[in-house]
KOLNU-149199 format. One record per residue: residue number from 1; residue in one letter; x, y, z of N, C-alpha, C in turn. Coordinates in Angstrom, 2 decimals, padded with zeros to 5 digits. Example, Ala and Ser with C-alpha at 12.3 -4.5 7.8 and 13.67 -1.06 7.14 Angstrom:
2
k r n_X n_Y n_Z ca_X ca_Y ca_Z c_X c_Y c_Z
1 a 013.19 -005.69 007.80 012.30 -004.50 007.80 013.20 -003.30 007.80
2 s 012.85 -002.25 007.08 013.67 -001.06 007.14 012.90 000.03 007.87
This chain:
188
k r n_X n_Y n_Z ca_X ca_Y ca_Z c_X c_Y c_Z
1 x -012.12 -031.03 024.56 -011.94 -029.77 023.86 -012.39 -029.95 022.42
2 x -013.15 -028.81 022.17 -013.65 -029.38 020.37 -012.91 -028.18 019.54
3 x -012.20 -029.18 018.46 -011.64 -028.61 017.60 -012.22 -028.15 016.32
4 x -011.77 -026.89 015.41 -012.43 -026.52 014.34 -011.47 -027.31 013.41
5 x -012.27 -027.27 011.89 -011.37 -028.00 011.36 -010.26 -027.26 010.85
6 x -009.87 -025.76 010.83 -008.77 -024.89 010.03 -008.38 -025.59 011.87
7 x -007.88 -025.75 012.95 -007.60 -026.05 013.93 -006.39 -027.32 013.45
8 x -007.22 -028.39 013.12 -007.53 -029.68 013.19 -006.27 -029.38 012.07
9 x -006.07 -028.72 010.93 -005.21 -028.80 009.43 -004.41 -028.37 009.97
10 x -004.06 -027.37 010.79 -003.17 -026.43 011.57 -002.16 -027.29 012.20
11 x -002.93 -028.25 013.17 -001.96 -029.41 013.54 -001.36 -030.49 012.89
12 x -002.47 -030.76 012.18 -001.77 -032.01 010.97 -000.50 -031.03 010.00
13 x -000.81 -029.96 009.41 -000.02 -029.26 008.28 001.93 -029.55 009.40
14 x 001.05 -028.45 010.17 002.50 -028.79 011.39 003.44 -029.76 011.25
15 x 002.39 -030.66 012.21 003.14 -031.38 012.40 004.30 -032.40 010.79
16 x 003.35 -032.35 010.12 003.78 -033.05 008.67 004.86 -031.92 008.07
17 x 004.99 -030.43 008.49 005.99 -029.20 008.24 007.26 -029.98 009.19
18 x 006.70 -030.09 010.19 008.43 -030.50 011.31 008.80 -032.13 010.92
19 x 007.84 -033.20 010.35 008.72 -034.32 009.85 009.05 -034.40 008.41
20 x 008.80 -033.07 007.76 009.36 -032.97 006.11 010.69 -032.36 006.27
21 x 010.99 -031.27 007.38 012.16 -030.75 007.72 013.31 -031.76 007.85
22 x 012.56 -032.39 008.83 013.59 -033.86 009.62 014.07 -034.97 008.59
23 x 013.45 -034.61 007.45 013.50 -035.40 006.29 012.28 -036.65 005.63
24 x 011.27 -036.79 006.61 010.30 -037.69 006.02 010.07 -037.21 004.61
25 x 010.59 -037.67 003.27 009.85 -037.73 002.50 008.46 -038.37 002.41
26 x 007.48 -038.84 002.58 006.49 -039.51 002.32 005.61 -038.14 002.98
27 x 005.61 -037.63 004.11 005.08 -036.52 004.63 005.35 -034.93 003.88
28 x 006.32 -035.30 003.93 006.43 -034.05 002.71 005.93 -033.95 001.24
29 x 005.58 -034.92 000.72 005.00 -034.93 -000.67 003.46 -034.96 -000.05
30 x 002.81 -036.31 000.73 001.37 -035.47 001.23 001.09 -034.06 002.13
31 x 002.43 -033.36 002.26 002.38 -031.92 002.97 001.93 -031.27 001.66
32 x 002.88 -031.29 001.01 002.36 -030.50 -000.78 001.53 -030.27 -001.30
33 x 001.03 -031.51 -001.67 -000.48 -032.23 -001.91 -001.62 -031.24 -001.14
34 x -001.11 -031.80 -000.40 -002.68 -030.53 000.68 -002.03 -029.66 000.33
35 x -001.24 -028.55 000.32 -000.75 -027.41 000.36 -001.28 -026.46 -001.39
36 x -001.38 -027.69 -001.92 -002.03 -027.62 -003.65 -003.45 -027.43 -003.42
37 x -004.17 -028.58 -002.86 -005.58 -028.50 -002.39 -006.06 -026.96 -002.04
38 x -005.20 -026.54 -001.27 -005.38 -025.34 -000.17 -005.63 -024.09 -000.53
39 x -003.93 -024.32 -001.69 -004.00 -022.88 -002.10 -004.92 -022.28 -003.67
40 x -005.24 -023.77 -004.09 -005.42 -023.38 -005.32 -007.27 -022.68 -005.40
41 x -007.76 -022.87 -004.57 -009.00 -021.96 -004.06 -008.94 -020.50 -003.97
42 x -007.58 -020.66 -003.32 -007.51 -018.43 -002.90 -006.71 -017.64 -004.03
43 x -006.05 -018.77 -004.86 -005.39 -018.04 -005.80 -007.12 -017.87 -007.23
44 x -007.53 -018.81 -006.87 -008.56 -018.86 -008.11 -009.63 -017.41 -007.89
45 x -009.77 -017.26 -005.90 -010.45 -015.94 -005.70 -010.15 -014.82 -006.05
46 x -008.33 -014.56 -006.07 -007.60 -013.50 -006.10 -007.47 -013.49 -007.39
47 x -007.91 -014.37 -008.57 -008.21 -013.71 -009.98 -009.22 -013.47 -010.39
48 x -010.27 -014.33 -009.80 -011.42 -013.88 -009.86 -011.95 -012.23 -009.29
49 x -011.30 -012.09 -008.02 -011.58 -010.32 -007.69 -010.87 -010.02 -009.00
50 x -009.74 -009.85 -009.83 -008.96 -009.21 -010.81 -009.90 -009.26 -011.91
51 x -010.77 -009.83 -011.46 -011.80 -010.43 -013.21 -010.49 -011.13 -014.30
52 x -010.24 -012.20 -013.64 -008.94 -012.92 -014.89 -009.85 -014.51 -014.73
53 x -009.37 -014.82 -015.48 -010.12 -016.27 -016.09 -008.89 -017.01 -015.53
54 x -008.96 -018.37 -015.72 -008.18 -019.32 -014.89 -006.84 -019.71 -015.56
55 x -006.48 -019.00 -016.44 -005.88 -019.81 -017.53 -004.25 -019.77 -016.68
56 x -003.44 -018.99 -016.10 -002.49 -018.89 -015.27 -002.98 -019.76 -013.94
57 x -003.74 -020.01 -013.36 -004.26 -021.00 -012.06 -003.09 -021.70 -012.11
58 x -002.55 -022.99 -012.56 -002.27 -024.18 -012.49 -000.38 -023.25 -012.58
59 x -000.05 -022.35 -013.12 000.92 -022.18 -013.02 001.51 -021.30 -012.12
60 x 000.51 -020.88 -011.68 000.80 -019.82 -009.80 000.75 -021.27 -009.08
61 x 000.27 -022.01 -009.02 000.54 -023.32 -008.05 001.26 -023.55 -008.00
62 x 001.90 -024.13 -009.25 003.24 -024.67 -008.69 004.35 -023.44 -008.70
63 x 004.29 -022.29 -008.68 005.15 -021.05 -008.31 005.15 -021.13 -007.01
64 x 004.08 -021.23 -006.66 003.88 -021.64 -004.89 004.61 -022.38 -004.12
65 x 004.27 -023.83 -005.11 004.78 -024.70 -004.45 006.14 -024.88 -004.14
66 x 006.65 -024.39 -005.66 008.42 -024.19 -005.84 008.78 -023.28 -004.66
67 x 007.89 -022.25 -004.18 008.59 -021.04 -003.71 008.41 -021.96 -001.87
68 x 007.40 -022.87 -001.50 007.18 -023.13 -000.57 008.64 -024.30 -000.62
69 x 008.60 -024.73 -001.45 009.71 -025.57 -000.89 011.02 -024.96 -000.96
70 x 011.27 -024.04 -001.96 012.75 -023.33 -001.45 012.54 -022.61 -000.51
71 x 011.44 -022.35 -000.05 011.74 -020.73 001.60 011.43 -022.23 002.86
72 x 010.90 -023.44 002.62 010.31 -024.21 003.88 011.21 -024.55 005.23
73 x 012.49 -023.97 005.05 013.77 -023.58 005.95 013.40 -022.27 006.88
74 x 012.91 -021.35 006.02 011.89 -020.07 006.72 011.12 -020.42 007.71
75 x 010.27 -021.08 007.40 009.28 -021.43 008.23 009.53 -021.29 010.05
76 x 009.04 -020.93 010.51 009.27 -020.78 012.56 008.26 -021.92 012.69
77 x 008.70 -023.08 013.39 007.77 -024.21 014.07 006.87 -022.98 014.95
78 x 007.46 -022.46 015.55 006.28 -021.55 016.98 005.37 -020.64 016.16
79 x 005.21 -020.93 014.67 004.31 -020.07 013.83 003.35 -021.05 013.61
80 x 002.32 -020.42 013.53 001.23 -021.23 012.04 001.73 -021.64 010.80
81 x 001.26 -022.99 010.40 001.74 -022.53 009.04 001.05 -022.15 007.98
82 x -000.50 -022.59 008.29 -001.21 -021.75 007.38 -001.07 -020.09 006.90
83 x -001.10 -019.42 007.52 -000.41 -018.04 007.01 000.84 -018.12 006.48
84 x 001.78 -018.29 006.83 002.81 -018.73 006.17 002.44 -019.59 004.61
85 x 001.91 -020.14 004.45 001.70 -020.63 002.98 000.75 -020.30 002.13
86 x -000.43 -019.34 003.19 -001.48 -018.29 002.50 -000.48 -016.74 001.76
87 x 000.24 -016.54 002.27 000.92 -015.82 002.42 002.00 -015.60 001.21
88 x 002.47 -016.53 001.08 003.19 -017.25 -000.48 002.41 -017.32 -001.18
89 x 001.32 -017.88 -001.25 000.27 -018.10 -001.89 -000.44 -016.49 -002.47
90 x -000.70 -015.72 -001.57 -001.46 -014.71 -002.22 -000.08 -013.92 -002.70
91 x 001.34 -013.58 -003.20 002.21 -012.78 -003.18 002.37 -013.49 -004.29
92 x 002.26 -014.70 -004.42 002.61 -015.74 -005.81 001.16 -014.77 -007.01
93 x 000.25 -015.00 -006.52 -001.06 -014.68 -007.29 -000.45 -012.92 -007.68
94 x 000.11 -011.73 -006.72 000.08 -010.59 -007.40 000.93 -010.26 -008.17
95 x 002.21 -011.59 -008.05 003.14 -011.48 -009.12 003.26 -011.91 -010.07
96 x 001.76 -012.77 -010.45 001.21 -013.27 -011.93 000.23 -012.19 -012.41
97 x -000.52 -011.27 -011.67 -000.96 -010.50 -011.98 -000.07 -009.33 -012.27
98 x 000.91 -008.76 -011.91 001.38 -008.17 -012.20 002.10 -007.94 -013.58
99 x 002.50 -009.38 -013.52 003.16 -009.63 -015.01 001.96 -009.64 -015.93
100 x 000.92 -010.03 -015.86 -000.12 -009.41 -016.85 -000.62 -008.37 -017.20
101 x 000.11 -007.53 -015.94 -000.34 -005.90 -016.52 -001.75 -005.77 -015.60
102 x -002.69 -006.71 -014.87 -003.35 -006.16 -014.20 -003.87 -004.74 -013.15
103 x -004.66 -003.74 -014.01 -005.01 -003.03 -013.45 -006.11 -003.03 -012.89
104 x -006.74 -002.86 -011.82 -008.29 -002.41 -011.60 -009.03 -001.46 -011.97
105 x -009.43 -001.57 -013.02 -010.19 000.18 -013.66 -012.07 000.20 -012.74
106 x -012.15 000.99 -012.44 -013.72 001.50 -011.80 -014.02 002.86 -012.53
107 x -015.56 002.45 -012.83 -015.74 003.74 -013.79 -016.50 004.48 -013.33
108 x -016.17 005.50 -013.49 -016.59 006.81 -013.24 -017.71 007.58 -013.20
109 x -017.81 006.91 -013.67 -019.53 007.62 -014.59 -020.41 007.45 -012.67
110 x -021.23 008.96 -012.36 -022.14 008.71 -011.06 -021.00 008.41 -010.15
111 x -019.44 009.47 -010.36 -018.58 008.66 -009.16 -018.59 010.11 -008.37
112 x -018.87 011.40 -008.35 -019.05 012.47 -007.58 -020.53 012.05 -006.53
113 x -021.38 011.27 -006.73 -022.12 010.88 -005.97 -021.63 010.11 -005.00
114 x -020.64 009.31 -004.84 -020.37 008.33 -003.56 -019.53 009.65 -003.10
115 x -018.77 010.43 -003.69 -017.73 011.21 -002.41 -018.21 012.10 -001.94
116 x -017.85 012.28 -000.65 -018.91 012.90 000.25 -018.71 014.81 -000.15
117 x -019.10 015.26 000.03 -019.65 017.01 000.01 -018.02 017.42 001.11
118 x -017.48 018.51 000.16 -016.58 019.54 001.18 -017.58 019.80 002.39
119 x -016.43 019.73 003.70 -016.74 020.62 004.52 -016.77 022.01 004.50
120 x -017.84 022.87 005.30 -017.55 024.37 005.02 -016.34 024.46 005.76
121 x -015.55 025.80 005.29 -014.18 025.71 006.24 -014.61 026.19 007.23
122 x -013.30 025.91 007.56 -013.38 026.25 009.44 -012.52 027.97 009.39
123 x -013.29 029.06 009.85 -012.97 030.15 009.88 -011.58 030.61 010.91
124 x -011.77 029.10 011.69 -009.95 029.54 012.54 -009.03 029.19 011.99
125 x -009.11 028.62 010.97 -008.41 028.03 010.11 -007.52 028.83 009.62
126 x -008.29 029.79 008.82 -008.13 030.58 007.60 -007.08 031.84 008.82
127 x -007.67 032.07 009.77 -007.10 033.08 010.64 -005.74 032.38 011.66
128 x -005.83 031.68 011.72 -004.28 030.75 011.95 -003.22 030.93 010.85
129 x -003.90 030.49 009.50 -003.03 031.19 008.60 -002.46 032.27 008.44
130 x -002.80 033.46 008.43 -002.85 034.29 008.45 -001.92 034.87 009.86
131 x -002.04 034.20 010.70 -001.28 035.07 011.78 -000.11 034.56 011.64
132 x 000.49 033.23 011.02 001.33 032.28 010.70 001.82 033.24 009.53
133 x 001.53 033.36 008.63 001.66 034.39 007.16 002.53 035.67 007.81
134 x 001.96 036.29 008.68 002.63 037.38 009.55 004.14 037.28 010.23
135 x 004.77 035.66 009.94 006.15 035.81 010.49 006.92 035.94 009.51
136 x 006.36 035.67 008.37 007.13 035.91 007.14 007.36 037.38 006.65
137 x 008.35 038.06 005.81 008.37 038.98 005.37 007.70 039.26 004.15
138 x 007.83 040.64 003.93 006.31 041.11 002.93 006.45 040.41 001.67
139 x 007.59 040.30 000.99 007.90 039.46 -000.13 007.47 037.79 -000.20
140 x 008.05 037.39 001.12 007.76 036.06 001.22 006.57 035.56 001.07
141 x 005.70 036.35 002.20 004.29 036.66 002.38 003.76 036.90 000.90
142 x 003.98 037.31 000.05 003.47 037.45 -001.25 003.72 037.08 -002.11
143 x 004.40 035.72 -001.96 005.25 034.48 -003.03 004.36 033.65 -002.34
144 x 003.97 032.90 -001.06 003.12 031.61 -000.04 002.24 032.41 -000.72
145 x 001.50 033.21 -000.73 -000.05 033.61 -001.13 -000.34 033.81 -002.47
146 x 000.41 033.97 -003.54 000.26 034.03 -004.92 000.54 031.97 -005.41
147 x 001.08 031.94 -005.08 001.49 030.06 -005.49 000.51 029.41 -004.82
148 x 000.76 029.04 -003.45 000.45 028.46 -002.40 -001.40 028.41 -002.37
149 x -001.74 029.67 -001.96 -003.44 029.99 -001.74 -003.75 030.23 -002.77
150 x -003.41 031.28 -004.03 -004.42 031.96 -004.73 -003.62 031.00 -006.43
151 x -002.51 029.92 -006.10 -002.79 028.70 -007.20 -002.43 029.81 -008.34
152 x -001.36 030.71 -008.19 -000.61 031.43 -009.51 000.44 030.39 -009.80
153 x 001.23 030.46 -011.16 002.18 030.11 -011.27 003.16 030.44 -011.01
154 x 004.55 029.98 -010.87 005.86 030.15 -010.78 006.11 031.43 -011.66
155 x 005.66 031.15 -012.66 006.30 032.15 -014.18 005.97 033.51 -013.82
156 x 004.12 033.30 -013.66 003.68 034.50 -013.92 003.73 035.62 -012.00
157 x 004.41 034.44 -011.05 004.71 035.69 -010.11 005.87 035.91 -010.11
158 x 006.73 035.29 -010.78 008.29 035.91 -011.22 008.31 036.78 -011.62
159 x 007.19 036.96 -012.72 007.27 038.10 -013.75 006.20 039.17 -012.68
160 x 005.81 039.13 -012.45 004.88 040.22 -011.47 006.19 040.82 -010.29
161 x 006.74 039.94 -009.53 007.61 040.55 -008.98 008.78 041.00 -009.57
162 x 009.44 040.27 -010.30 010.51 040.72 -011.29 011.90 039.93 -010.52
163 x 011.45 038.53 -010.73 012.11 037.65 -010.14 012.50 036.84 -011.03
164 x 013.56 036.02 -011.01 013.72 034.72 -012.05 012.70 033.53 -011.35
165 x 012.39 032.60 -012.02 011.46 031.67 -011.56 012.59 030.86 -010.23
166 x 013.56 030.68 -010.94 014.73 029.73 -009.80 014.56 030.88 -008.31
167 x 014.72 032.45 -008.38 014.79 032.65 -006.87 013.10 032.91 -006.68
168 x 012.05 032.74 -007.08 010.95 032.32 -006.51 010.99 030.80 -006.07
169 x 011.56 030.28 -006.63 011.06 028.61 -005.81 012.38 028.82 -004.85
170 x 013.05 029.52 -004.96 013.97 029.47 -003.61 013.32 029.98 -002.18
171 x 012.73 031.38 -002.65 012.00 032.41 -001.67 011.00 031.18 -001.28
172 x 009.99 030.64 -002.65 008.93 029.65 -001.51 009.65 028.13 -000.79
173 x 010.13 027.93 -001.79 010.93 026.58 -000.32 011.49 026.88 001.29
174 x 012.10 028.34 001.30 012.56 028.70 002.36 011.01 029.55 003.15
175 x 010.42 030.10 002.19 009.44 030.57 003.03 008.17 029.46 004.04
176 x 008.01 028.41 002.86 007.48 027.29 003.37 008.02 026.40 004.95
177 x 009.24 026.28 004.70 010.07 025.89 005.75 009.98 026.26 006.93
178 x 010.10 028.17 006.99 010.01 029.15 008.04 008.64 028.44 008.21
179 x 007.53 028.87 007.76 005.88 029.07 007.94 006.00 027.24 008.71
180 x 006.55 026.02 008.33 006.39 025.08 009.35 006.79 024.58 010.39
181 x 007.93 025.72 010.92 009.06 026.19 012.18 007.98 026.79 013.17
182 x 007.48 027.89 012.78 006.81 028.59 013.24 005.15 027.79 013.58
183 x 004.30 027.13 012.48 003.69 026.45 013.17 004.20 025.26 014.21
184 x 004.89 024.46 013.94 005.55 023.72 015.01 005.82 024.40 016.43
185 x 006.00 025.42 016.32 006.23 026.31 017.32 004.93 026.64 018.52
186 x 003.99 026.97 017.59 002.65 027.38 017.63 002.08 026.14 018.10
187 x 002.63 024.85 018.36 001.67 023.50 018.61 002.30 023.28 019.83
188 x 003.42 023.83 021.15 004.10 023.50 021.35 003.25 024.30 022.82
């Protein structure tokens, strides 16, 4: 049977995971060791995607390492342990980024060109609405269509109907509610 070598680490890591448990120190410090080797590549990628320079590297390692040896009780023998310590490993890296305030900014400029074009609507659409609109009463019906579709404010259809703003957002919360009873109904 031919083995790959993430295979080949898989069994060695293992096995050197179940005699560090049992207590081999000597296996457990070369478990580490590799476990340093291992991770300190994906943490260096995962700042590099952040665009961060290395200067935190060496101290997400041993966050790692600390965190691998207080959770290494966690560990399930019937698991991998590579994920399991990739895993620590990349959660160690977003909580050094985090504490730096890392954001991803992408700029804008030529960014209406990648998103794709509205669809034209769909004309059953609009008439589903509408027959849906019809279980509501005439008021209601004209609080969902002034807010809702035609994007008025609270204020100014209070003041058009001669409502306080509090029983317009009452009328549309309850009218909203009805209108998704009734479609639910309508799917049924």
């Amino acid at each position: 049977m031919n083995t790959q070598p993430g295979d080949r680490r898989e069994q060695v890591w293992a096995a050197q995971m179940r005699a560090a448990l049992n207590g081999d120190e000597a296996a457990y410090r070369r478990l580490l060791a590799e476990f340093a080797r291992a991770i300190r590549p994906a943490i260096r990628g995962a700042f590099a995607r952040a665009r961060l320079g290395d200067a935190d590297l060496d101290d997400v390692v041993q966050e790692t390492l600390l965190a691998l040896h207080l959770k290494r009780q966690t560990w399930d023998p019937a698991l991998k342990v590579t994920p399991w310590v990739m895993a620590i490993a990349r959660h160690k890296a977003i909580d050094a980024m985090r504490r730096r305030g890392v954001r991803r900014a992408e700029p804008i400029e030529d960014f209406e060109a990648v998103l794709a074009a509205p669809e034209a609507p769909d004309p059953h659409q609009r008439s589903d609405v509408e027959k849906l609109m019809e279980t509501l009463s005439p008021r209601a019906r004209d609080i969902v269509r002034a807010i809702s579709l035609e994007d008025q404010s609270i204020s100014a259809t209070a003041t058009r109907l001669g409502m306080t703003e509090v029983a317009v957002r009452v009328a549309l919360h309850r009218a909203l509610k009805s209108l998704a009873a009734a479609w639910r109904g309508s799917q049924s």
